[in-house]
C-alpha positions in Angstrom: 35.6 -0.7 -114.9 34.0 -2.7 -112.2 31.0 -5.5 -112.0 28.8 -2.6 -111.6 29.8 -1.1 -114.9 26.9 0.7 -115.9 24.7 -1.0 -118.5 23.4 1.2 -121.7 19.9 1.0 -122.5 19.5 -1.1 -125.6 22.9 -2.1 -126.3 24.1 -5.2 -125.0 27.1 -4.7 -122.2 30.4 -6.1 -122.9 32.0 -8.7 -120.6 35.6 -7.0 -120.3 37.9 -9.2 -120.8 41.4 -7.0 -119.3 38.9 -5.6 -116.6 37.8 -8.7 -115.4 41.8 -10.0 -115.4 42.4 -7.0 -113.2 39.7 -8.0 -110.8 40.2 -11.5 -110.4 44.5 -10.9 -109.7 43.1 -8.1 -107.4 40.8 -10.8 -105.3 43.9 -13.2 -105.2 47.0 -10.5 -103.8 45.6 -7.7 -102.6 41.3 -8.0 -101.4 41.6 -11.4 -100.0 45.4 -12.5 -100.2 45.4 -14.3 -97.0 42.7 -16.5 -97.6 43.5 -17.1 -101.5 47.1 -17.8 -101.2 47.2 -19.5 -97.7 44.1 -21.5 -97.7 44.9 -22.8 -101.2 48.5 -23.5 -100.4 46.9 -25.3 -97.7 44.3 -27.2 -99.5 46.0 -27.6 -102.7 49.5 -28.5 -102.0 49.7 -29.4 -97.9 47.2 -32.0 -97.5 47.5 -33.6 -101.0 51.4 -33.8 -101.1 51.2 -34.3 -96.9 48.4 -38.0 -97.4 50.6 -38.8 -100.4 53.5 -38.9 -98.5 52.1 -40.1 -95.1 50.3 -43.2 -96.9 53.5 -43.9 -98.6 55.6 -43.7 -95.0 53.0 -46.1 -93.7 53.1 -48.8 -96.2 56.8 -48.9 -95.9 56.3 -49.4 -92.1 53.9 -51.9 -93.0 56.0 -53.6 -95.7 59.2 -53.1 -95.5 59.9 -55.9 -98.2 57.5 -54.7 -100.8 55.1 -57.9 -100.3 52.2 -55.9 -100.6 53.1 -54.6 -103.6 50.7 -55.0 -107.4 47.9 -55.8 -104.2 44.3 -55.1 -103.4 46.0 -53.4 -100.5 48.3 -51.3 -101.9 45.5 -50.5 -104.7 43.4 -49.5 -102.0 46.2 -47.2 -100.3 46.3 -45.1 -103.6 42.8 -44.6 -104.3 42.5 -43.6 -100.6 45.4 -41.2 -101.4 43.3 -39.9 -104.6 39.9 -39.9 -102.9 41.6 -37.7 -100.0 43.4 -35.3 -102.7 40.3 -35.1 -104.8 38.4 -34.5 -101.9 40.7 -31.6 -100.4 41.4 -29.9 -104.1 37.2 -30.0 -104.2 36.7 -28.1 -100.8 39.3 -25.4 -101.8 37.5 -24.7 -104.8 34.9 -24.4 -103.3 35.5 -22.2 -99.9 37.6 -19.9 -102.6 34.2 -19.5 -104.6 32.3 -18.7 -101.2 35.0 -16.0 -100.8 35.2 -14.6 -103.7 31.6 -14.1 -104.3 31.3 -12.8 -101.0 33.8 -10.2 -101.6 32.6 -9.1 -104.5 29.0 -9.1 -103.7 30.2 -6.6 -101.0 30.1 -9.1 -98.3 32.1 -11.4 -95.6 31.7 -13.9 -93.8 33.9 -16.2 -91.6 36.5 -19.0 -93.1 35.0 -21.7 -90.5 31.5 -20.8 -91.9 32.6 -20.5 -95.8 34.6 -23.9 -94.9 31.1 -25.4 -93.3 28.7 -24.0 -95.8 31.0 -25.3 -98.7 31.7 -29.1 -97.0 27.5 -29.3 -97.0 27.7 -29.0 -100.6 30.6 -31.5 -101.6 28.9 -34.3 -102.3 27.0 -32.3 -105.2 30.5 -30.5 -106.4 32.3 -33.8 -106.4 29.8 -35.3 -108.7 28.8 -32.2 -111.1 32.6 -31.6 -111.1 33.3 -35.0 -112.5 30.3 -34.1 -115.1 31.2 -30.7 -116.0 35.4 -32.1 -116.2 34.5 -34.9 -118.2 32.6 -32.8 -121.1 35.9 -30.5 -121.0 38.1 -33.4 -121.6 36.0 -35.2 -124.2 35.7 -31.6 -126.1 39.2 -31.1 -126.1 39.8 -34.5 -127.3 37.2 -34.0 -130.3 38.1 -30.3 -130.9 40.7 -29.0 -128.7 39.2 -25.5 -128.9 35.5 -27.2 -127.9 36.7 -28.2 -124.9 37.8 -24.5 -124.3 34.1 -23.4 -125.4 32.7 -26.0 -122.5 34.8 -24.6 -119.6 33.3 -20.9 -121.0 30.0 -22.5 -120.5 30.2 -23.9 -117.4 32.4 -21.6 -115.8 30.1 -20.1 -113.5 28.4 -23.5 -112.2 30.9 -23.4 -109.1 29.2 -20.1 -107.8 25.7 -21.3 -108.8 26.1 -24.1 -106.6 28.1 -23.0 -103.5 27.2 -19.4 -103.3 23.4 -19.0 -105.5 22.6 -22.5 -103.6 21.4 -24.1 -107.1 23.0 -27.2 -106.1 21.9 -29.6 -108.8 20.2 -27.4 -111.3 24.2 -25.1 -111.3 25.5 -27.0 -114.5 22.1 -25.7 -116.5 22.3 -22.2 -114.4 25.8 -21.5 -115.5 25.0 -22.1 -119.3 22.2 -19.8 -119.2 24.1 -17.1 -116.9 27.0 -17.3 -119.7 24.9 -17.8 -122.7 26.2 -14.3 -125.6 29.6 -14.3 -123.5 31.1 -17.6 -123.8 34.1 -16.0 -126.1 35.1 -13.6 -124.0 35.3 -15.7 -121.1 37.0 -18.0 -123.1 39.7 -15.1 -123.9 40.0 -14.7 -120.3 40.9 -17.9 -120.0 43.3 -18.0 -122.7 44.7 -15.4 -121.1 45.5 -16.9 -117.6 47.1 -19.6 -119.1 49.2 -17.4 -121.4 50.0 -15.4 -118.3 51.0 -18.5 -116.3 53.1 -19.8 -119.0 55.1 -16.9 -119.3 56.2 -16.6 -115.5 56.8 -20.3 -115.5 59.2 -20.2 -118.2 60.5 -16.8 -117.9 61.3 -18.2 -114.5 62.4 -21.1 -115.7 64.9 -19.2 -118.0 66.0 -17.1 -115.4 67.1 -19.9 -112.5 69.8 -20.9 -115.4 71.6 -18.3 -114.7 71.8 -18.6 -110.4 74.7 -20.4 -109.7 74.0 -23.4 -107.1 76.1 -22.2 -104.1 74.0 -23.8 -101.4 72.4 -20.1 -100.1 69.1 -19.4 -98.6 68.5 -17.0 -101.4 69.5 -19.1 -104.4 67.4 -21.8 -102.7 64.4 -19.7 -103.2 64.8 -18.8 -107.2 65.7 -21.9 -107.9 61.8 -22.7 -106.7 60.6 -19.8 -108.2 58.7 -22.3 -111.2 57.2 -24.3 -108.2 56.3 -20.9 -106.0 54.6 -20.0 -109.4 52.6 -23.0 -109.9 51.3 -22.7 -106.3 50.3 -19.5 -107.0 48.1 -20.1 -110.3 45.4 -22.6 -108.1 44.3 -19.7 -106.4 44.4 -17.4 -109.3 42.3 -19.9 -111.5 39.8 -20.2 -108.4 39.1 -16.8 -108.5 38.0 -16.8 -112.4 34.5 -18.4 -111.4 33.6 -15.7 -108.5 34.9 -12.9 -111.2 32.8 -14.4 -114.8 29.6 -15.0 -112.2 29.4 -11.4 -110.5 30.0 -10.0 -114.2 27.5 -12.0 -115.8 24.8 -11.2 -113.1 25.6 -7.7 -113.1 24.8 -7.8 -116.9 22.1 -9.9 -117.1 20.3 -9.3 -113.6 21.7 -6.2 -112.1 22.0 -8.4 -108.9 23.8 -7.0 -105.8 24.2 -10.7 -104.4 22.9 -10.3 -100.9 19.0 -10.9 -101.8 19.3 -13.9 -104.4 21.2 -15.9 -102.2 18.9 -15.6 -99.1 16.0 -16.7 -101.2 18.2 -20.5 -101.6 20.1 -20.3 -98.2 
C-alpha cells in the first residue's frame, strides 16, 4: 500500500495506519537517509547544543566571577540561546517537510533551495507553530487525550505552509485536509511514541549489562539511548510529509507537482 492506493468508488478510503508507519521510517533510513538523519542531527542537536555551549564559554570569559549573574545580561544571553535553538529546531522542521513532500510527490529538489524556500517562510512557521503548540498543550492539560486529537488536526499545517504555499491560511487547510481521519492519525502517532519508548528503554535495559571498560565499542552502547533520541526528530518530521500526501491522495487525488505551482 502506497499514497496512491487506489480509491473505491463510493466507499470512503482508509488512512492506513501500519502503511503509512512503513512509509514514513522508509523516507527517514532508506529514500532520503542523508538528508533526514544528517541535516536533523545538524539542525536539531549541533547548532542548539553548539550556541548553548558557546554562549555559556563566553560569559565565563566575560565573567569569570559570576557578577553578571540573576542580570538583564545574562537574561538576555539565554533567551538569545532559546531564540537561536527555537529558530534552528523551526528551519529543520521545515526543510524536512520540503523534502519529504518532495519525495513523495515524486520530486527533488536541491538542499540549498529546500533550505532557502523554507527560511522565506519562517517567520510564518515560528508564529503558527507557537499557535498550533499552544492549543496541543492547553488540550493536554484539559484532556490529555484532546491534546492528542489537536496534533491529529493540525498535523498536516507544516506541509500546507512550506510545501502547498498556504502560508497563513495552513492551520485552517490542515483541519480540513484531516477532517474523517483525525483517529487514525492519531493512532499513528501513538504509535511512534510507543515505538520510541520501547528502543529507549529496551536500550536502556540493555547498556546495564556492558561492563564500563573504557572501549571504543562500549562507548557507543552505552549512548545507544542518546543515538536513539537523535534519531526520533527526524522520524517525527517525517509524520507531516507522510499524513499530508495520504490525505490528498484521498481526498484530491493530487500528484503534488500542479498544486504547488499554482502558490509558488
Amino acid at each position: 500500500m502506497t499514497i496512491s492506493d487506489t480509491v473505491t468508488a463510493g466507499k470512503r478510503p482508509r488512512f492506513g495506519v501500519f502503511a503509512r508507519l512503513g512509509e514514513l521510517l522508509s523516507l527517514t533510513f532508506r529514500r532520503r537517509p542523508g538528508v533526514f538523519l544528517g541535516l536533523g542531527l545538524l539542525l536539531f542537536i549541533v547548532i542548539p547544543v553548539g550556541v548553548v555551549s558557546g554562549l555559556g564559554a563566553l560569559m565565563s570569559v566575560v565573567d569569570p566571577e559570576g557578577t553578571l549573574t540573576d542580570t538583564g545580561i545574562e537574561a538576555a544571553t539565554i533567551a538569545l540561546a532559546v531564540f537561536v535553538s527555537l529558530a534552528s529546531w523551526l528551519l529543520g522542521t521545515s526543510v524536512l517537510t520540503v523534502v519529504g513532500c518532495d519525495e513523495l510527490a515524486g520530486e527533488r529538489r536541491s538542499l540549498g533551495a529546500a533550505l532557502r524556500h523554507s527560511a522565506r517562510r519562517l517567520h510564518i512557521v515560528f508564529l503558527l507553530g507557537l499557535v498550533a503548540s499552544f492549543l496541543v498543550a492547553l488540550g493536554s492539560v484539559v484532556i490529555g487525550i484532546l491534546g492528542l486529537w489537536v496534533a491529529a488536526c493540525f498535523s498536516a499545517f507544516m506541509p500546507a505552509l512550506v510545501w502547498e504555499g498556504r502560508n497563513w491560511g495552513a492551520l485552517g487547510r490542515s483541519q480540513r485536509l484531516t477532517r474523517d481521519y483525525r483517529l487514525p492519525i492519531m493512532g499513528l502517532i501513538v504509535l511512534l511514541y510507543l515505538g520510541g519508548l520501547a528502543l529507549f528503554f529496551g536500550s536502556a535495559f540493555f547498556i546495564e549489562q556492558v561492563p564500563e571498560d573504557g572501549s571504543l565499542v562500549s562507548d557507543l552502547l552505552l549512548s545507544l539511548p542518546v543515538l536513539i533520541q537523535i534519531a526520533l526528530f527526524p522520524v517525527f518530521c517525517a509524520l507531516p510529509p507522510v499524513v499530508h500526501a495520504r490525505l490528498l491522495a484521498i481526498k484530491e487525488a493530487d500528484s503534488g507537482a500542479e498544486l504547488r505551482a499554482v502558490f509558488e
